[in-house]
N, C-alpha and C positions, 0 to 999 in steps of 0.2 A: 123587318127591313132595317138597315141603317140610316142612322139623320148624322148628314155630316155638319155641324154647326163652327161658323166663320168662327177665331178666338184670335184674340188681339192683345198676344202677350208683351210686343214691341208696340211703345205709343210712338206717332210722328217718325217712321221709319219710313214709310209704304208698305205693301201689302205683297214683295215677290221676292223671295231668299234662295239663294241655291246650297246648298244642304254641303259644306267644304270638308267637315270630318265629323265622325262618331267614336266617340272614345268612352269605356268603361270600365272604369277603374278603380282606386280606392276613396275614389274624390266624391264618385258617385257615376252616372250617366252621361254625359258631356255631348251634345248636339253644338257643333260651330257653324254656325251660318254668315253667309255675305250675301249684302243688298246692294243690288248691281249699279240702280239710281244713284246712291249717296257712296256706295264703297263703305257703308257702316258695318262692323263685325259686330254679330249678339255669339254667348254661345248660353244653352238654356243646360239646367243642369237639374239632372231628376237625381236626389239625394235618395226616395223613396221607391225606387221602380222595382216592380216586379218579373217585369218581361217585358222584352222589347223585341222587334225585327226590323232588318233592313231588305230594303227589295227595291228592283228595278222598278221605273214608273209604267214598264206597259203592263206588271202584274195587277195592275191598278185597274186595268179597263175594264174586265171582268164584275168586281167590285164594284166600278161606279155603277155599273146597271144594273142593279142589286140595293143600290142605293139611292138617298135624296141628298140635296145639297152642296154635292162637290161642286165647287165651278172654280172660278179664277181664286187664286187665294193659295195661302202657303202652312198657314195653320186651324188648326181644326180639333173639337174635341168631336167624339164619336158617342151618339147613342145607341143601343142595342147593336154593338160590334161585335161579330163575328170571331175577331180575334180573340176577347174577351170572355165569349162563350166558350172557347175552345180550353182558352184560360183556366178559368174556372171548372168544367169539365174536366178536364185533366188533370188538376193541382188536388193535394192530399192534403193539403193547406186551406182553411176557406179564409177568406178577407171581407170586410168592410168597407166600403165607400171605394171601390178602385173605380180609377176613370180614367180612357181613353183618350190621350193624345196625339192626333196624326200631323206630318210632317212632309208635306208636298210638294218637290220641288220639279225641274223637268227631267231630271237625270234619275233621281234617287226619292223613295219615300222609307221615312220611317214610323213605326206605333211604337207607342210605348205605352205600358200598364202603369200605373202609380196611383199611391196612398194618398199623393199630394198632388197639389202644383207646384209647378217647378221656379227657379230663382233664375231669373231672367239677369244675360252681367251684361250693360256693351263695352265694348273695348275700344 
């Protein structure tokens, strides 16, 4: 089963972003978010990702009841993810320490695979 756990990569922001673009490029992974409260822009940037997906938030529903944790909240790391396993399972590649990041907003979610954490910018 998945534990979806709160992560609080923005301090003193609030806790609800809506997800404004996904760009990947040679810069790395690039997540733009806007927090509706303050109008503060983050964008999170996986230098390190291995896989990522975007998807509508009702593919999400499924997933939640499948899983523990999800509630209010916009960022998340994922234990024993689903994705991850697929990941892994699939890849001719094996990796070390990858971890799941999910990205929850009302419109859009994103995961992402990385070797790391990511370098949080605000704008």
């Amino acid at each position: 089963m998945q534990i979806f756990h709160q992560w609080h990569p923005v301090q003193d922001a609030g806790t609800y972003f809506s997800i404004a673009a996904v760009m990947d490029d040679g810069e790395g992974l690039r997540i733009c978010l806007h927090q509706h409260d303050t109008g503060q822009r983050v964008t999170v940037v996986f230098k390190d990702r291995l896989a990522y997906q975007c998807r509508d938030e009702s593919d999400l529903e499924g997933e939640a009841a499948r899983s523990t944790g999800l509630g209010r909240g916009c960022f998340y790391t994922v234990e024993g993810s689903e994705f991850q396993t697929r990941f892994e399972r699939d890849s001719v590649r094996r990796y070390d320490g990858i971890a799941h990041f999910a990205f929850v907003s009302d419109a859009r979610c994103v995961d992402v695979l990385a070797l790391g954490k990511p370098v949080v910018i605000r704008l």
